[in-house]
Structures are given as C-alpha cells and as structure tokens.
N, C-alpha and C positions, 0 to 999 in steps of 0.2 A: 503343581507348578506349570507344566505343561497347558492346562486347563486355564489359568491365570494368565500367563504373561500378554495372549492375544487380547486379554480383557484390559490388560494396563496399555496396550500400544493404543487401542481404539480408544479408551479415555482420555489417553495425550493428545491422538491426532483431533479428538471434538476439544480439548482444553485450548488447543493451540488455531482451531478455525481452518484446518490447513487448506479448505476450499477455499478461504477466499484469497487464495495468492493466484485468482484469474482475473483480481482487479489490477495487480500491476505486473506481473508477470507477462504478460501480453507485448505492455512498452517496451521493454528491453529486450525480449525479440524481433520486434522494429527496430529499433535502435541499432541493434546488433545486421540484421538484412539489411539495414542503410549499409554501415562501416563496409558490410564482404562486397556491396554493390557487381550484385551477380555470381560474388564467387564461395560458392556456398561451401561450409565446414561445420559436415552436423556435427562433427565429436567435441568442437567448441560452444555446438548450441546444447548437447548434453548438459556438460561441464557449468553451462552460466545457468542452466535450470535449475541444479545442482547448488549451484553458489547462491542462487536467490530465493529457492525454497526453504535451505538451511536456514539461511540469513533471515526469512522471516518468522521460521517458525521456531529461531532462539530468541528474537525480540516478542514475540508473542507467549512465551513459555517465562521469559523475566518479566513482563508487563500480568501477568498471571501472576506469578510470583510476589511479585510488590505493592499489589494493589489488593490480594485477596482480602487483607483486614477490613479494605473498604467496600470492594465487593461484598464483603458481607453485611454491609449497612444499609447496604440498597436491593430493595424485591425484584427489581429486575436483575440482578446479578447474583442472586444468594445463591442460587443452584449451580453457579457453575463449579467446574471440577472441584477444584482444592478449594472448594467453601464447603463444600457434601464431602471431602473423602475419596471421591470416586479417584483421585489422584493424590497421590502424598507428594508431600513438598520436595522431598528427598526425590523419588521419579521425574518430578518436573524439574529440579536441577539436572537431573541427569541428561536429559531431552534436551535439555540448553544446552547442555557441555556437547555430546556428540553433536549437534547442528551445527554448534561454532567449529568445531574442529573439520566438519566436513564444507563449510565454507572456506575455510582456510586451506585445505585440501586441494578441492576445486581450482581457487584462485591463483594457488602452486602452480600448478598444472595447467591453467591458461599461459598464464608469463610473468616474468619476477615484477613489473610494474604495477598487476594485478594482486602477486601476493605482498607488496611492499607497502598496498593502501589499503588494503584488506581493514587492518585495523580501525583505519580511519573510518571507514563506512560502518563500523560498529558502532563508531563512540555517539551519533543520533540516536539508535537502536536502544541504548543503555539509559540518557539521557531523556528519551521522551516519557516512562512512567514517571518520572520523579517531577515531569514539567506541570502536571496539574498538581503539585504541592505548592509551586513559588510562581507561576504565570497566570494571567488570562486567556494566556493564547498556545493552551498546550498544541493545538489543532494544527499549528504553524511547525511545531519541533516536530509532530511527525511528517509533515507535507518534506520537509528537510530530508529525513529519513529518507522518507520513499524516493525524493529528486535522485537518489544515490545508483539507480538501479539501472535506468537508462545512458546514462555515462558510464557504470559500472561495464555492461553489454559492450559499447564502443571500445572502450579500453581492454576489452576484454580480446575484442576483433582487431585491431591496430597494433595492439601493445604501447601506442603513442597520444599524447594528447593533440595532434597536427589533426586538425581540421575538425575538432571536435566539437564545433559549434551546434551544429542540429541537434548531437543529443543534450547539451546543458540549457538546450529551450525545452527539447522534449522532457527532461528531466524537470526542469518549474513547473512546464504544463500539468502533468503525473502529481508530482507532487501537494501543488494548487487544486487539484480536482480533489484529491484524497482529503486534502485540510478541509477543504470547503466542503463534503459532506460528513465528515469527521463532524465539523460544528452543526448541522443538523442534525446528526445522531445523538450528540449531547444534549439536544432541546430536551430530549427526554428525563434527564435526570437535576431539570433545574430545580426541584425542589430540595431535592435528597441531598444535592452536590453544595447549596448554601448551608443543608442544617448539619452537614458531616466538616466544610470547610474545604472541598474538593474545587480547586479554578477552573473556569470555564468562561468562554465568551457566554456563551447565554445567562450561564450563571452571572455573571458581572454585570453584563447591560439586559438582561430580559430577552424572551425568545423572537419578539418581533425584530429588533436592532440585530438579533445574532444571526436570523434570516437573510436579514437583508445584506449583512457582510458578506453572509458565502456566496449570496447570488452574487455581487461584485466579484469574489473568488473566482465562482465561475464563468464570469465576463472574461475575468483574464487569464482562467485557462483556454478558454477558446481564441482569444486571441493569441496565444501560444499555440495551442496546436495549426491556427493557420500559418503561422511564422514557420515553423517545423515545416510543414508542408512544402512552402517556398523553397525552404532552404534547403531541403532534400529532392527538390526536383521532382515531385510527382505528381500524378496526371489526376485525369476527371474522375477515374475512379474513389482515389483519396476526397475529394473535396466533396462526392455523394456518399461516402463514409460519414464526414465529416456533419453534413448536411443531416444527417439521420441524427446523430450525435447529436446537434444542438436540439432536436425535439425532446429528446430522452434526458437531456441537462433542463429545458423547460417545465418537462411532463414532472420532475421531483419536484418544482418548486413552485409549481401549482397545487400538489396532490397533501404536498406537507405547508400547513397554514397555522398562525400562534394560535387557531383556537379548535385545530382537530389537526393531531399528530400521531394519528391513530395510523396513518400511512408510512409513516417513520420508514419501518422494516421492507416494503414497497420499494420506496425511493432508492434506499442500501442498499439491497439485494440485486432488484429487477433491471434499477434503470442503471446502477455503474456497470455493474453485471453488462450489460448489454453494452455499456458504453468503451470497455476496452479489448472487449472481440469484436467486436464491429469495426471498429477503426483497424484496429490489425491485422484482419480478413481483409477490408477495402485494400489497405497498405499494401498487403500481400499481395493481392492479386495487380492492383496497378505494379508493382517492380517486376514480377513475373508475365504479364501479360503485355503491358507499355513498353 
C-alpha cells in the first residue's frame, strides 16, 4: 500500500493536467495585485491558489469522469487515465470530492462573500462536460468557467463587488482566450466527434469556419486585455507585455492551418503557455516598479 498510493496520486495529478492550471492561474493573481493595489497579503494569495487549483482540478477530474466513455472512442484520448485503468472511477471521484471541499475551504477562509458564491462558480465547472452533448459551442461554457477566476481573485481581495470592473473584462478576456483555443484544439477531433455525435464548433461548420471564429475570439480577447489595461492604470511595461502577446496569439494561428494541424499541441502548449506568464510578469513588474 505504501508502494501504491504515490502511484495513485501521480496518475490523478497527469489524469487531471494539473500543469496546465499556468494558463489561468496567472490572471487571477493579476487580478487579485490590481484589488490589494500595493498592499500586498500573501496568505490571501495562498488561500486563492488554493481555491483555484482545487477548483480546477475537480472540474477536470468530472470532465474525466463524464466523458471517459467517449474518450474511449477517440485514438487520441484512449490512453488517458480511466480509459487504461491507470485510475479507477472510484479514485477519480475521490480527487473531485477533496478538491471541491478544499475550495470551499479556501473560500471560507477568504470571506463569507467568497464562501457564499463559491457554489456558484461551480455550477460552469459541472455544466461544461455535458456542453458537448446538446451545443455547438461547448468552447463558450468553458470560456464561462474560466471568466470565474479573475473576479473570483478581486472578491477574494475586497470582499466587495465595488469597483470591480477591471476584473469582469479581465475575466472575458481569460475566458475568450481559453474558448478560443479550446476551438482549435477540437480541430483535432472533427472526424471522430461527427461519427461518435460529440458538438463542436468545428465539428458543425468544418475546421476552416471554426479557425476563423477563434481568431475573431481572439481579436476580442485582445481587445479586452487592452481595456483591462486602461482600466487598471498601468504603464508601458504592461502594453510590451501585451505587445509580445499579440505575436504569440498570431504565431498559433499561423502555425495551425485547416490543412496541417500537426501544430495543434504547439499552439496549446507553447504559445498560451507563454501568453499568460508574460502578461503577469509584464503586469507585475509595471505595479511594482511604476
């Protein structure tokens, strides 16, 4: 048993991705160094890690969950955890249950306004694997989701909704960015996602028309993140953040094309990857150094 159990935690942690909670995880410590504006409180910046790690790696352990039957219909997903075994369903409920509780936890322990919507910030979380069964536009319920994370941070730091304007643009922007390569990740499975009955933007109009929505997507997360920008008062640092940003939003949708999408995992990885520590480094250093 001893020998086992670290074998079951590391099967969860790759079941659940838990690395890639440095695509949004990033925003909402913006968010949250906007709200304290100089007056910094790490044991609140614990607590919202805390709250937005759990909180994504219970939505990712139910989205595992719900989806493995169809996961296993598709060669790019048949390996993951609970399609092999390597995780039993029973484990991966578990890992949901403690994340949710230690979200809840966390949010306690921010402030009763935080633990009051807690719930609320769930019901996207719950609602987005079941969005590819009855939408086109599952890609949208999770951009939802995520907008939750960046307001969540503010509220987190406030306790109040008074002036919380910068984070519910930062919040669309986050959100809008994640949908919109969310729909380029599914270019990948428009075959398997028509003959299984899985909804998708590309699956519904074809991978050229579902290109060119997320680049619109991503038109208007940029145009969000400069709004943010504005509205949070920050300097030249941020907007050569920002500047780097829009090459890294370009370079994806250049490199993934409807007739070589062989870059797919590239675009996902490299260029978000890059795109929400970069702005949060720029961010950071302009409130600290301006």
């Amino acid at each position: 048993m001893t020998v086992a159990a670290p074998g079951r935690v590391r099967s969860f942690l790759r079941l659940v991705a838990i690395e890639h909670s440095v695509f949004a995880l990033p925003f909402a410590y913006l968010s949250a160094f906007v709200a304290m504006d100089g007056d910094y409180r790490w044991l609140d910046l614990l607590l919202i890690t805390i709250a937005m790690v759990a909180g994504r790696t219970f939505a990712m352990a139910a989205n595992r969950i719900l989806d493995r039957k169809i996961d296993a219909q598709n060669p790019r997903t048949r390996n993951r955890e609970l399609v092999t075994g390597a995780v039993s369903v029973r484990t991966a409920w578990t890992g949901a249950a403690v994340s949710l509780v230690l979200l809840f936890v966390a949010a306690g322990l921010l402030n009763p306004l935080c633990l009051l919507l807690s719930p609320l910030a769930v019901i996207p979380l719950v609602i987005y694997p079941y969005a590819k069964r009855f939408t086109d536009f599952p890609h949208y319920v999770l951009a939802l989701a995520q907008a939750v994370a960046p307001v969540g941070a503010w509220l987190a730091i406030t306790g109040t909704f008074d002036g919380s304007r910068p984070a519910w643009v930062l919040g669309a922007a986050v959100g809008l960015w994640i949908g919109g390569f969310d729909i380029i990740y599914a270019c990948q499975d428009v075959e398997v996602d028509r003959r299984i009955g899985v909804h998708s933007t590309p699956a519904r109009f074809g991978v050229r028309t579902a290109l060119h929505i997320s680049t619109v997507t991503h038109v208007l997360t940029f145009a969000l993140f400069v709004w943010f920008g504005q509205l949070a008062g920050l300097g030249w640092l941020w907007w050569v953040g920002l500047a780097l940003t829009a090459v890294a939003f370009a370079y994806q949708h250049i490199v993934v094309t409807e007739r070589d999408l062989s870059k797919v995992n590239r675009a996902f990885f490299t260029a978000n990857g890059f795109v929400g520590i970069a702005l949060f480094v720029f961010a950071l250093l302009d409130l600290i150094l301006l």
